[in-house]
C-alpha positions as CSV (number, residue, x, y, z in Angstrom):
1,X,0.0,0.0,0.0
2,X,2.6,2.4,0.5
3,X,4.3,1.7,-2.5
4,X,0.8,2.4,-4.1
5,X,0.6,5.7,-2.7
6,X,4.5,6.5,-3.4
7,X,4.0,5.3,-6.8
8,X,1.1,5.4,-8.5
9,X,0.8,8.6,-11.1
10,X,-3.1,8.1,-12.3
11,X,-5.3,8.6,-9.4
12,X,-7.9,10.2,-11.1
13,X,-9.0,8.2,-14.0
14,X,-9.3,5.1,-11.5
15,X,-11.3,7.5,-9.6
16,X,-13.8,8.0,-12.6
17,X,-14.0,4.8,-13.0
18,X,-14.9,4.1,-9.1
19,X,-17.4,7.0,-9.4
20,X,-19.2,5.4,-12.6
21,X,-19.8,2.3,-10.9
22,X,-21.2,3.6,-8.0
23,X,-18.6,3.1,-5.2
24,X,-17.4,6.4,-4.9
25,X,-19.8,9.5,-4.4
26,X,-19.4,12.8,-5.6
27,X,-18.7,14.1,-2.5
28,X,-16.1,11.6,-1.9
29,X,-15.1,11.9,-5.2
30,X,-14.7,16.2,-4.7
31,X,-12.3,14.8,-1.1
32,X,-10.3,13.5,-3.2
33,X,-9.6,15.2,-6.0
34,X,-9.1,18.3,-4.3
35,X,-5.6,17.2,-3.1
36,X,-2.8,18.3,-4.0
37,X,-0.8,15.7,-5.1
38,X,-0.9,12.2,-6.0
39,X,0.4,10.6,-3.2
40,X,-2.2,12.7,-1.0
41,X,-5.0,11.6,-3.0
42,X,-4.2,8.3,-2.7
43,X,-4.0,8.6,0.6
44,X,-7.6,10.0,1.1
45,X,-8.9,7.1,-1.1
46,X,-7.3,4.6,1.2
47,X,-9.1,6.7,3.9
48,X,-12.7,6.0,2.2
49,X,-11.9,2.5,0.8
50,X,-10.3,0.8,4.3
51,X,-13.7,0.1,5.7
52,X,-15.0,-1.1,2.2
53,X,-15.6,-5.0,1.9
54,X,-13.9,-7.5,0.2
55,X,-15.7,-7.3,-3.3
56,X,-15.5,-3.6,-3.3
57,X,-11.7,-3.5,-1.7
58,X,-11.0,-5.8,-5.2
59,X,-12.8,-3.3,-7.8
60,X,-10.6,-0.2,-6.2
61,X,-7.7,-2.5,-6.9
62,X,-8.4,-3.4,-10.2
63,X,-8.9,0.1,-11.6
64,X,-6.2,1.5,-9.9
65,X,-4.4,-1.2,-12.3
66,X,-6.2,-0.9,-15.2
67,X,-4.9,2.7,-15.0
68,X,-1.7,2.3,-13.2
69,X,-0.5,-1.5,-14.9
70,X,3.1,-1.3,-14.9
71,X,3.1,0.4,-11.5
72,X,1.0,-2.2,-9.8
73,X,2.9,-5.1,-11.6
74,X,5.7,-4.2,-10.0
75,X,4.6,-3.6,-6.7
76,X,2.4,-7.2,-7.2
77,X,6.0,-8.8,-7.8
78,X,7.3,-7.1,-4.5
79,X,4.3,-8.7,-1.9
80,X,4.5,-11.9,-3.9
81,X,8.8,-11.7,-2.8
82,X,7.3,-11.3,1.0
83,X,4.9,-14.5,1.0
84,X,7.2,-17.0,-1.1
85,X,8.9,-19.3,1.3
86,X,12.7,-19.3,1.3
87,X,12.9,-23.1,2.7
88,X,9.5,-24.4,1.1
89,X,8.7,-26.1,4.3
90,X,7.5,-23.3,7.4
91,X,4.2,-22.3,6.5
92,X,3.1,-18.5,6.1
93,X,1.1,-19.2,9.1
94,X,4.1,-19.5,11.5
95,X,4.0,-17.4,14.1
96,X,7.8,-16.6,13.6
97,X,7.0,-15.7,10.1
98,X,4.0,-13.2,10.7
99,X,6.5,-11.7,13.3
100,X,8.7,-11.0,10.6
101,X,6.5,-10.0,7.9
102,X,5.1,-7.0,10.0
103,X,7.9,-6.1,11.2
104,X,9.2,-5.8,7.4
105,X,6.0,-3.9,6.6
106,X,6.4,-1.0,10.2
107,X,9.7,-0.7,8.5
108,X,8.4,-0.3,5.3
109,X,6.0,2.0,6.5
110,X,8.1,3.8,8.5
111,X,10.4,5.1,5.6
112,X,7.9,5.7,3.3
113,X,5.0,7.5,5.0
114,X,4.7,10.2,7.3
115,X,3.7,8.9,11.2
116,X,-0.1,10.1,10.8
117,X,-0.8,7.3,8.7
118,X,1.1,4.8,9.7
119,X,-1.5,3.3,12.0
120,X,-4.0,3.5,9.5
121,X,-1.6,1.8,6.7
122,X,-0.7,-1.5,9.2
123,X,-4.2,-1.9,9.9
124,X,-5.1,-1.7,6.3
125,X,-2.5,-4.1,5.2
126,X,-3.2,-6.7,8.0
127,X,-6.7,-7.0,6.6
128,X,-5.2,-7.3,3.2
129,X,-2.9,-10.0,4.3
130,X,-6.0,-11.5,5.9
131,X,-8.4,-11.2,2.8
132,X,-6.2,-11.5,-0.2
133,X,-3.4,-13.4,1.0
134,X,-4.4,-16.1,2.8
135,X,-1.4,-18.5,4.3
136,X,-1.5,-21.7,3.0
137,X,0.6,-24.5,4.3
138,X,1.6,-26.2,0.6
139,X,4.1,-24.1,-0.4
140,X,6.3,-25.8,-2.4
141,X,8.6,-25.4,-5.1
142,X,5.2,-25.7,-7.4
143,X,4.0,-22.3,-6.0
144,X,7.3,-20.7,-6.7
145,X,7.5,-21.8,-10.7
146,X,3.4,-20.5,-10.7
147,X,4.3,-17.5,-9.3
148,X,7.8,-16.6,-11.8
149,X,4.9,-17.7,-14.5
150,X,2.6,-15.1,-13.5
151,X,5.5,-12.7,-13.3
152,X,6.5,-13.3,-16.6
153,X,2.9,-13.3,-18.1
154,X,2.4,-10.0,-16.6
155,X,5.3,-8.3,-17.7
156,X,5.0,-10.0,-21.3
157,X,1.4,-8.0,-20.7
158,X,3.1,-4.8,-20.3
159,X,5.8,-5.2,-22.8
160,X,3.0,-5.5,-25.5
161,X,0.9,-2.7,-24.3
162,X,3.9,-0.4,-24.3
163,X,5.6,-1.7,-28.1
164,X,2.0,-0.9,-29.7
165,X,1.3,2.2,-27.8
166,X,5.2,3.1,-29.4
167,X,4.4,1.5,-32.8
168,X,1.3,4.1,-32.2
169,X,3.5,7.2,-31.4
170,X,6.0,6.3,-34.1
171,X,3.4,5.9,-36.7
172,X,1.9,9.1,-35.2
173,X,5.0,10.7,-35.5
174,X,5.5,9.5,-39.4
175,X,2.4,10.8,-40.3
176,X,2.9,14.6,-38.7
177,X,6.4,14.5,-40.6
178,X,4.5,13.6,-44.1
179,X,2.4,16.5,-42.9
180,X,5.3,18.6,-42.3
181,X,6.6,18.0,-45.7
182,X,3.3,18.0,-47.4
183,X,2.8,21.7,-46.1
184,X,6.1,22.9,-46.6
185,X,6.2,21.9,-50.5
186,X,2.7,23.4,-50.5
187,X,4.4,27.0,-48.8
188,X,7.2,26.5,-51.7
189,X,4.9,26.3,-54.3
190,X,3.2,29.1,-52.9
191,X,6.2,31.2,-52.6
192,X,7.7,30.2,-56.2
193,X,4.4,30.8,-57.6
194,X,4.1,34.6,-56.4
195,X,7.5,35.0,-56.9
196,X,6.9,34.8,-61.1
197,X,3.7,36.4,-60.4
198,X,5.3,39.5,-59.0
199,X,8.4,39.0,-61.0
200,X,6.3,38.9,-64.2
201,X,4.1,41.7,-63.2
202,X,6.7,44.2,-62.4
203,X,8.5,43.3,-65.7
204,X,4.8,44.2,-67.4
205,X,4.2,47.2,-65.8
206,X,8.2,48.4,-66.4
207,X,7.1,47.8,-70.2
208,X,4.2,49.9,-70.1
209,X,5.5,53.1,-68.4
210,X,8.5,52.8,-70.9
211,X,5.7,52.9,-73.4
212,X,3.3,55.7,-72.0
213,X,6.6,57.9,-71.3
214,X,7.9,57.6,-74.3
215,X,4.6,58.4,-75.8
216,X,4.4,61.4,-73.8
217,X,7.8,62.1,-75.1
218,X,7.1,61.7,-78.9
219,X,4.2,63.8,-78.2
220,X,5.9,66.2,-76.4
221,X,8.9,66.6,-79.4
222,X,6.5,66.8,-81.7
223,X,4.6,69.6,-80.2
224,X,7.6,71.4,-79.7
225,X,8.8,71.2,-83.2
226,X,5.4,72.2,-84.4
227,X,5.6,75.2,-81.9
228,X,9.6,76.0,-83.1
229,X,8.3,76.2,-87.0
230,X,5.9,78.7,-86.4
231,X,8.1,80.9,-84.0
232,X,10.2,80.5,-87.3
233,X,7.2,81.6,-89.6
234,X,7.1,84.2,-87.3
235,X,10.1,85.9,-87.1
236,X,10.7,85.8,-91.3
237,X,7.0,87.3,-91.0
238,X,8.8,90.2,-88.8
239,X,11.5,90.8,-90.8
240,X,9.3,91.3,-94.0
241,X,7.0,93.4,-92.1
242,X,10.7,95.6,-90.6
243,X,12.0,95.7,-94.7
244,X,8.1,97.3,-95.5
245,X,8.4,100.0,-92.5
246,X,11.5,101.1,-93.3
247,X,10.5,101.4,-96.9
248,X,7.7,103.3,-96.3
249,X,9.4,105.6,-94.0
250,X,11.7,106.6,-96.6
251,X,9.0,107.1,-99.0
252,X,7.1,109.6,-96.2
253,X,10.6,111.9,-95.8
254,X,11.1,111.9,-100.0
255,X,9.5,114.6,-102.1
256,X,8.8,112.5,-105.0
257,X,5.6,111.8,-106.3
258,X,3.3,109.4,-104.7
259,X,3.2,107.1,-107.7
260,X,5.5,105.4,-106.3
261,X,4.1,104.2,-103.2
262,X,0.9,103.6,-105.0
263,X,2.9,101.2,-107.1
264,X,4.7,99.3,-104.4
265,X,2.2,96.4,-103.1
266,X,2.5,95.2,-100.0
267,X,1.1,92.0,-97.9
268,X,-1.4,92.8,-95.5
269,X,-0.4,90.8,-92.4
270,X,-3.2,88.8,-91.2
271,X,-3.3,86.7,-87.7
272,X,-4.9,84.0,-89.7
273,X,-2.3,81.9,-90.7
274,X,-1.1,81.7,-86.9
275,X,-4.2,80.4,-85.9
276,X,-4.4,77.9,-88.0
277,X,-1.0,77.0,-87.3
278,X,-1.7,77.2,-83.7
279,X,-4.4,74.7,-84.2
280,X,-2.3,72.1,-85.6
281,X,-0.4,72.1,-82.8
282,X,-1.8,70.0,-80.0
283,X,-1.4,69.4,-76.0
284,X,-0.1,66.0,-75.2
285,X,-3.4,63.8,-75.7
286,X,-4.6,62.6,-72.3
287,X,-7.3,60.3,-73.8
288,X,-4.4,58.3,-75.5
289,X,-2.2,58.0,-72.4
290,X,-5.7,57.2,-69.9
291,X,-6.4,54.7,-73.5
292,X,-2.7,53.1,-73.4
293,X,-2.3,52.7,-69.3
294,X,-6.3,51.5,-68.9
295,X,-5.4,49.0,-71.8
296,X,-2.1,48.1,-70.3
297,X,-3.4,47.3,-66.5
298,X,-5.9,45.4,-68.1
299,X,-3.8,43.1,-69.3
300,X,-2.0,42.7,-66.6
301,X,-4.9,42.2,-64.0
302,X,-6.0,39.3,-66.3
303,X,-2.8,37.7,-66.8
304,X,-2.4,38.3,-62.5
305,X,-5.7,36.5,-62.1
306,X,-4.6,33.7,-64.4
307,X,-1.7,32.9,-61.8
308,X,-3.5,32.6,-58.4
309,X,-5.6,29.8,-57.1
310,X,-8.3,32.1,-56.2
311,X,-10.9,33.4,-59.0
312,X,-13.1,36.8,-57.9
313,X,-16.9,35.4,-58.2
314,X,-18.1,37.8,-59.9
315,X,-21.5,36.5,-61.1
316,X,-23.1,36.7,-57.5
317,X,-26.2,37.8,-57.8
318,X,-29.0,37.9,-55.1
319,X,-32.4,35.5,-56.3
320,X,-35.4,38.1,-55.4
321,X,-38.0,34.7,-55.4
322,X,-36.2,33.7,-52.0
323,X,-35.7,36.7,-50.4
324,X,-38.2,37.1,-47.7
325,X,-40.5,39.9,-47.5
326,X,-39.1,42.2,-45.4
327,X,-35.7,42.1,-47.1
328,X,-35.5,44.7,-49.5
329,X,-33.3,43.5,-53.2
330,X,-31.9,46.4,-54.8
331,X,-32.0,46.6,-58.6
332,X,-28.5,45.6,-59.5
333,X,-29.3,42.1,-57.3
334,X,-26.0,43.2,-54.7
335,X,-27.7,44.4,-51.7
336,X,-30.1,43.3,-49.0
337,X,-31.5,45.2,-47.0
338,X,-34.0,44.9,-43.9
339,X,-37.5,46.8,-44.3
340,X,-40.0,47.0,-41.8
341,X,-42.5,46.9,-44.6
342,X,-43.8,43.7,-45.7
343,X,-42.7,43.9,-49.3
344,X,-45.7,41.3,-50.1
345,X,-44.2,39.3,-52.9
346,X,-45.9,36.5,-54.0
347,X,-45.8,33.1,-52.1
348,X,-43.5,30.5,-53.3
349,X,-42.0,27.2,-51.9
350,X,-38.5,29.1,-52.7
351,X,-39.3,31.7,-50.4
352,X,-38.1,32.0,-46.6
353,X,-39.8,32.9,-43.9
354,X,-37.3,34.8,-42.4
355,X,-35.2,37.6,-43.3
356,X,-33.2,35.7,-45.5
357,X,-32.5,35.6,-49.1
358,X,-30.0,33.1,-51.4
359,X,-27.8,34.1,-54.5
360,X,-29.5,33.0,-57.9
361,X,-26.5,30.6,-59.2
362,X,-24.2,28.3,-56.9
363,X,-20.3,29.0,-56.8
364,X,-19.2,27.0,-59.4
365,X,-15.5,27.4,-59.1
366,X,-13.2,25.3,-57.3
367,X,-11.2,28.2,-55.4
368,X,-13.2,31.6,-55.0
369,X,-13.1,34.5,-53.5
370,X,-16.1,37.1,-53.1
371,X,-16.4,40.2,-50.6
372,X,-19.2,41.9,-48.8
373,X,-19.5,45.2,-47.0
374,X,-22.1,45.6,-44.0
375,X,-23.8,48.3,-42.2
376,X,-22.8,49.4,-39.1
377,X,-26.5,48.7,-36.9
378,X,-28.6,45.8,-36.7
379,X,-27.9,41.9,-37.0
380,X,-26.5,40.2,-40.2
381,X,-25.3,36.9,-41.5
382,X,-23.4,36.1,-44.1
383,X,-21.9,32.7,-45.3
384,X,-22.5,30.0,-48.1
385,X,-25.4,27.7,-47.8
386,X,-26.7,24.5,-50.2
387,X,-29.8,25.4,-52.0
388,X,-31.7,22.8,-50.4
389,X,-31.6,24.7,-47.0
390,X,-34.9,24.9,-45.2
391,X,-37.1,27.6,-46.4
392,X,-39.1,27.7,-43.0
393,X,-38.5,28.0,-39.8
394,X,-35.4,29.2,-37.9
395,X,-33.2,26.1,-38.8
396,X,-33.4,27.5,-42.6
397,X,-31.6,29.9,-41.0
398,X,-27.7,30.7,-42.3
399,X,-25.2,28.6,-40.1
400,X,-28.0,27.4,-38.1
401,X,-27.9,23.5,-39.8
402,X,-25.8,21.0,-41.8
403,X,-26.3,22.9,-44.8
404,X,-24.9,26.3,-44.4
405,X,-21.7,28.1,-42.7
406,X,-21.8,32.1,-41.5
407,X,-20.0,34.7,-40.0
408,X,-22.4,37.0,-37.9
409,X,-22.9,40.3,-36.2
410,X,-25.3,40.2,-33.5
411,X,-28.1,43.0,-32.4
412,X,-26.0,45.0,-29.9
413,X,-23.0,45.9,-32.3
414,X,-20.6,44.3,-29.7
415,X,-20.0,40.4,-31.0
416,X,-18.9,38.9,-33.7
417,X,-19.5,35.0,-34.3
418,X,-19.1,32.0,-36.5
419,X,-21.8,29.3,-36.5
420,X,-22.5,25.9,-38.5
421,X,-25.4,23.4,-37.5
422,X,-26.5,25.8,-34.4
423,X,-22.7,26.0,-32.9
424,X,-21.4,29.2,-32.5
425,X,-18.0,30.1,-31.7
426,X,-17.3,33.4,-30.8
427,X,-14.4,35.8,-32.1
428,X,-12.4,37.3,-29.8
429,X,-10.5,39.6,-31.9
430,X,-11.9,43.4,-31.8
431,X,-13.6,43.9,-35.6
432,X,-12.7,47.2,-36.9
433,X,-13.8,47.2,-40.9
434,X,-17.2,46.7,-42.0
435,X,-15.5,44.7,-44.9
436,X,-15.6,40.8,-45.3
437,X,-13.8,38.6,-47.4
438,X,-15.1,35.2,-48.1
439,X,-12.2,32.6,-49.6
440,X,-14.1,29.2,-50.4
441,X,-11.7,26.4,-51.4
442,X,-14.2,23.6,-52.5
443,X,-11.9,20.2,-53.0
444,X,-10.0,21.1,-50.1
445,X,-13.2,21.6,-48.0
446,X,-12.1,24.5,-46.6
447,X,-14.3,28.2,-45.9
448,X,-12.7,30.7,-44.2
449,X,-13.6,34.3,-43.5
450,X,-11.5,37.4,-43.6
451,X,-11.7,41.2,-42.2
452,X,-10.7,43.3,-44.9
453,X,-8.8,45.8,-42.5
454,X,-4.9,46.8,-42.8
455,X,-4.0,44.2,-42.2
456,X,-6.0,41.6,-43.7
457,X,-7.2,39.5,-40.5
458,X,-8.1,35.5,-40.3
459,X,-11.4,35.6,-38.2
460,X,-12.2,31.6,-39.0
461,X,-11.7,28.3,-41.2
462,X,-14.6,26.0,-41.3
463,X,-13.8,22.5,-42.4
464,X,-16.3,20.2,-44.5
465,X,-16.5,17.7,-47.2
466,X,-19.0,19.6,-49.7
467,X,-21.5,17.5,-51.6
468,X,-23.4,20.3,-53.5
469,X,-23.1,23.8,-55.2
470,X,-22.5,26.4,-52.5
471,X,-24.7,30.0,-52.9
472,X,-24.0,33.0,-50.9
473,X,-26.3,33.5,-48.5
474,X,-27.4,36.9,-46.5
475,X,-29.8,37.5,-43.4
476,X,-30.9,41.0,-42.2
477,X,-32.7,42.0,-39.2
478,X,-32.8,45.1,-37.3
479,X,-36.1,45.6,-34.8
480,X,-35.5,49.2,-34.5
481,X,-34.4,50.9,-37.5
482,X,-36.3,50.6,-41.0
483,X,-33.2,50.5,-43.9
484,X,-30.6,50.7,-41.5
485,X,-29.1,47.1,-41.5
486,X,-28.1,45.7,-44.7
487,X,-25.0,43.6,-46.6
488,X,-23.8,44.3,-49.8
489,X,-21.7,42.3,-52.5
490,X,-18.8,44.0,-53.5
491,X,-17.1,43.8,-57.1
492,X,-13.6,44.5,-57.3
493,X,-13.7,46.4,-60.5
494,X,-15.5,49.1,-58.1
């Protein structure tokens, strides 16, 4: 017994076992958990069990083995030592003998436990002496060679128990490392793959500035030569214009006859040539740099969205025969809003019954991505959802069955959630942005959830095996405000 208490590491579990089948109650379960240690909560179960019969003595015993084996094995091998005979003749009944055996056992008690217990421990062992280990007078070398058997069944027990609960860890251990690899080829790929992206996208956009500048450029030489040209024009124009003056000057001081002047012609100068050489010359043409650069990112974004796994859904479009009457569909088919105004639409098994509406197509790519922006008042869900979902009742709700997955904002403003099949787990994190990103990855089974904030911030990853077409689903409520609570689907062009 004091080996037991010294020893034994799993006092617990026996004691769930003990408490299960009745023997222990759970205020005597409460005693003895509430110890500190081990050794003390054996000690207080020794305290409950000593006055415990013989049957019931036997059950503590055999769960603290069940959970303890190797432990009690060992400490088995040591009392079977103490009632082997060393001359296979004086029987354990000899006086002499049970003088020795206790005074083995004081000693034994005596270094081992602390002298409040000590009492306690020599009567509990001298009833199990009494109960389980009754003398008997035939021992013989027989008993011995039963007893080394036992021994060596028992450890050939434990040595089995403990190579497959290795073979388990190893096996465990194999598999993490595959995982280990797995994921770290998967971040390489990742990496490599961006890498070229970026690589290939800064190379792009080097190309098209070195085009739109020297576009600007050529238009900028050319304007300049048309502008030098005319200055030119100009200044031949002045110095026909000097020659005339001069002329005429000399005419105005002569006393000749007037003939003369009247038979020199002269060119009338006229501002209309310069205007219409001024409107040949051009600014630097804006449309056909805003053409060029417009034209160029295009490109690029399409060639970018070519190289990641995750395609913008960008045919999500809200189906006004489910949406429930009080959520309002605006005209593009992006928006739902809650109205405290029945909208009275006509009935339809499509239709919820709650303020909840389903987008018209499923997603039917195998890695999307698709964003929302919400109000800041009332309660709102927003997730993906089979189109088979209930149409009535709460569990049609999103997130609130099988079918469906949701991140939502509840009534106060305060709390943000997750929630599949009615289980909610709340999000800790404070949520700054009123913008969501939803990343669905449908062969991997994986839908996670995203605050668009600066940083972009992981709220949640739900994991499933999906069987159907996913649709975005949205539900509205606000039992205050009319308008004022509402979700909208984004489109990354805008």
């Amino acid at each position: 017994m004091s080996r037991l208490i010294q020893t034994i590491s799993m006092v617990v579990p026996a004691m769930d076992d003990l408490r299960q089948m009745k023997l222990l109650t759970d205020e005597q379960y409460d005693l003895v958990k509430n110890n500190g240690t081990t050794q003390e909560q054996m000690r207080e179960l020794y305290r409950h069990v000593k006055n415990w019969g013989h049957a019931e003595k036997t059950t503590v015993y055999k769960c603290l083995k069940n959970n303890n084996l190797l432990v009690v094995t060992n400490v088995e091998r040591s009392l079977q030592s103490i009632h082997s005979c060393s001359d296979h003749k004086a029987p354990m009944a000899d006086s002499n003998h049970s003088v020795r055996r206790k005074e083995y056992v004081q000693s034994s008690v005596d270094h081992n436990l602390g002298a409040e217990i000590k009492e306690e421990v020599l009567t509990g062992l001298e009833e199990w002496f009494l109960h389980e280990r009754t003398p008997r007078d035939d021992c013989t070398a027989d008993r011995g060679h039963h007893l080394q058997t036992e021994e060596k069944g028992n450890i050939h027990q434990v040595l089995e128990e403990l190579t497959s609960q290795n073979g388990q860890i190893q096996q465990r251990v194999q598999e993490l490392q595959e995982e280990m690899k797995a994921e770290k080829a998967k971040a390489e790929d990742i990496s490599r793959r961006m890498n070229v992206l970026f690589i290939n996208s800064r190379r792009q956009m080097d190309l098209l500035e070195k085009r739109i500048l020297n576009e600007i450029s050529r238009q900028k030489e050319q304007t300049s030569r048309s502008i030098s040209d005319l200055i030119q024009k100009l200044k031949v124009k002045k110095e026909e214009l000097f020659r005339d003056i001069c002329h005429i000057k000399e005419l105005r001081t002569s006393n000749g006859p007037l003939m003369a002047l009247q038979e020199t012609e002269y060119k009338a100068y006229t501002d209309r040539g310069t205007e219409r050489s001024l409107c040949a010359i051009h600014d630097v043409d804006v449309g056909l740099i805003s053409t060029m650069l417009h034209s160029g990112l295009s490109d690029m974004i399409t060639g970018i969205k070519r190289g990641i796994y995750a395609q913008e859904i960008t045919d999500l479009l809200l189906d006004v025969n489910t949406a429930e009457n009080h959520v309002h569909i605006s005209e593009d088919l992006k928006t739902a809003t809650w109205s405290q105004r029945d909208l009275q639409r006509p009935e339809s098994e499509e239709r919820f019954d709650h303020s909840q509406v389903l987008s018209s197509s499923g997603v039917a790519t195998d890695q999307g991505y698709w964003e929302v922006e919400t109000s800041g008042t009332g309660a709102w869900r927003v997730g993906m959802s089979y189109a088979n979902v209930a149409r009535k009742g709460r569990q049609g709700s999103v997130g609130n069955n099988e079918q469906s997955w949701a991140l939502c904002r509840w009534i106060n403003g305060l709390e943000y959630a997750v929630i599949h099949n009615w289980k909610t787990t709340p999000i800790h994190d404070k949520i700054s942005s009123q913008r969501f990103g939803i990343y669905l990855d449908y062969g991997a089974g994986r839908l996670s959830f995203y605050e668009m904030s600066d940083p972009i911030k992981h709220l949640h990853t739900f994991l499933a095996t999906f069987t159907e077409l996913l649709h975005a689903a949205i539900y509205v409520w606000d039992r205050e405000c009319d308008k004022s609570c509402w979700v909208r689907i984004r489109s990354y062009e805008k």
